[in-house]
matplotlib code that plots the C-alpha trace (Angstrom):
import matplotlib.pyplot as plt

x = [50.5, 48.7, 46.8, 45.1, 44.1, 42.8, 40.8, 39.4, 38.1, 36.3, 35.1, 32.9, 32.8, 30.4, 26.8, 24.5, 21.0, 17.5, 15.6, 12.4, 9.9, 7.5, 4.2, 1.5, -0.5, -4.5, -5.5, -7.7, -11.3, -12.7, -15.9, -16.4, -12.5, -12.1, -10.3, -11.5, -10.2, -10.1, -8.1, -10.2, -10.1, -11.1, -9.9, -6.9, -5.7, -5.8, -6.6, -6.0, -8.9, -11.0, -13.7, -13.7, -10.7, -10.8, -9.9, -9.0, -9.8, -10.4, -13.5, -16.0, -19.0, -22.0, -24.2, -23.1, -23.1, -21.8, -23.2, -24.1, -23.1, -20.8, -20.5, -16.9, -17.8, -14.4, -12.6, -9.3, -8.8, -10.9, -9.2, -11.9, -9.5, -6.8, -8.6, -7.7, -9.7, -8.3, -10.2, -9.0, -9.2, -12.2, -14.6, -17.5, -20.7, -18.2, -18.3, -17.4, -19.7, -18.4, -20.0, -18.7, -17.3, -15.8, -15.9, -13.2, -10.0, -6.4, -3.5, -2.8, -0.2, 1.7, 2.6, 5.2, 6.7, 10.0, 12.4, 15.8, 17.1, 13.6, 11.8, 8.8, 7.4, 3.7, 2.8, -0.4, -2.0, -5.2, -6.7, -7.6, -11.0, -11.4, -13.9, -13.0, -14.7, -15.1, -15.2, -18.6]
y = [18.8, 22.1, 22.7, 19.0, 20.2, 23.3, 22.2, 19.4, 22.4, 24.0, 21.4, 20.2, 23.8, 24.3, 25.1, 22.2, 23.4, 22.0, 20.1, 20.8, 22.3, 24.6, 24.1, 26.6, 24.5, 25.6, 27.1, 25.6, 26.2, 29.0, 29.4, 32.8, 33.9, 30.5, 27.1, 24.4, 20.9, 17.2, 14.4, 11.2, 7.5, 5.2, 2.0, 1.6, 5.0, 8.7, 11.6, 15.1, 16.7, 20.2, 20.6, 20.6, 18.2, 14.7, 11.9, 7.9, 5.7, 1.9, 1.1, 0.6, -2.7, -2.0, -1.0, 2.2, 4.3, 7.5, 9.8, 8.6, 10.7, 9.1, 9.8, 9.5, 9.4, 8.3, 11.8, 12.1, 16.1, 19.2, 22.5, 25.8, 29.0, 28.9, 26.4, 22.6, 19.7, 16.6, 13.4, 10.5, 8.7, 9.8, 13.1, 11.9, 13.6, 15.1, 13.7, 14.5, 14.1, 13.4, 11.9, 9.4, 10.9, 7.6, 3.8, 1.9, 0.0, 0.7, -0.7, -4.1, -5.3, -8.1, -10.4, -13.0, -15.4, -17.4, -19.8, -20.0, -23.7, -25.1, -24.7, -22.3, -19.7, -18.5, -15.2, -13.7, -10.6, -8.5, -5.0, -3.1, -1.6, 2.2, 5.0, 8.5, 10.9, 14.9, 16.2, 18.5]
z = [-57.9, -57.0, -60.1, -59.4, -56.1, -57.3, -60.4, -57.3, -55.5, -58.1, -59.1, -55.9, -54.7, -57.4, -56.1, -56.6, -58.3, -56.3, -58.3, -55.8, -57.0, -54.9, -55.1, -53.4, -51.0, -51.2, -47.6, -45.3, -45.9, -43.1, -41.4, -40.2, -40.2, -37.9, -39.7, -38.6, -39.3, -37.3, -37.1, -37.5, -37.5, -39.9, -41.5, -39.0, -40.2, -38.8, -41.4, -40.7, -42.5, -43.5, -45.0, -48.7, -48.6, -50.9, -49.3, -50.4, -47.4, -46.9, -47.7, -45.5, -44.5, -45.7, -49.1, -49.5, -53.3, -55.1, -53.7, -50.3, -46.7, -44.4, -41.0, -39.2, -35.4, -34.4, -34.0, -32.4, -32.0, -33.3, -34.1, -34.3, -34.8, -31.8, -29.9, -29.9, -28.4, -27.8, -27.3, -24.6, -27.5, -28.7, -28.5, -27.2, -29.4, -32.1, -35.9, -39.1, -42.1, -45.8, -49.6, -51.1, -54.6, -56.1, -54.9, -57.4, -56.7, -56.7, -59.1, -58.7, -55.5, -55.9, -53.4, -53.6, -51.4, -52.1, -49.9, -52.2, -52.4, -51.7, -54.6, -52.6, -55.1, -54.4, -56.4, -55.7, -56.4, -55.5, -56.1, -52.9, -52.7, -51.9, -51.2, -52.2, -49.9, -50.2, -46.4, -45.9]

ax = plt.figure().add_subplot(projection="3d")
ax.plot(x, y, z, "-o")
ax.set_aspect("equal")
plt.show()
């Protein structure tokens, strides 16, 4: 009877081993010692961005190609060094400027409806545009 409990202990008192791996995160690009990032809005979605950062976002109306600037006026808070501003919601005469590196469209979603016992199936699918921007 003690030996069961014993070889019990060992064995869940053995330590586990992380599988996580650790992965060094790039650091924020700087502009004269300062970093500077924003939180903007686009697409029904906020970003937290810097510049150099690539970004996939909804795509937005208009003609736009590879290669073309966008201008995100919509921004929600700007950090320069130690120094946050917030918006209420938005900062008025701040924006954030970005080129469009890729316009393509994501894997396939499927959507499917179903009502057991009523014979309701409807399976649909559809690819959801995107823009890939690089933050200037």
């Amino acid at each position: 009877m003690a030996d069961k409990k014993e070889t019990i202990k060992k064995a869940t008192s053995a330590p586990k081993k992380s599988s996580a791996k650790v992965v060094a995160k790039e650091k924020p690009a700087t502009k004269g010692g300062k970093v500077e990032s924003a939180v903007i809005f686009t697409g029904g979605k906020q970003y937290i961005v810097s510049s150099g950062d690539r970004l996939k976002i909804e795509k937005i109306k208009g003609d736009y190609k590879e290669g073309d600037k966008v201008k995100f006026d919509k921004v929600l808070l700007t950090v320069n060094g130690g120094k946050a501003t917030l918006g209420n919601p938005f900062i008025s005469g701040a924006s954030v400027s970005a080129t469009i590196s890729k316009i393509g469209k994501a894997k396939k979603v499927t959507v499917i409806k179903y009502k057991q016992k009523s014979r309701y199936f409807k399976k649909r699918g559809h690819r959801q545009p995107f823009f890939e921007v690089v933050i200037d």
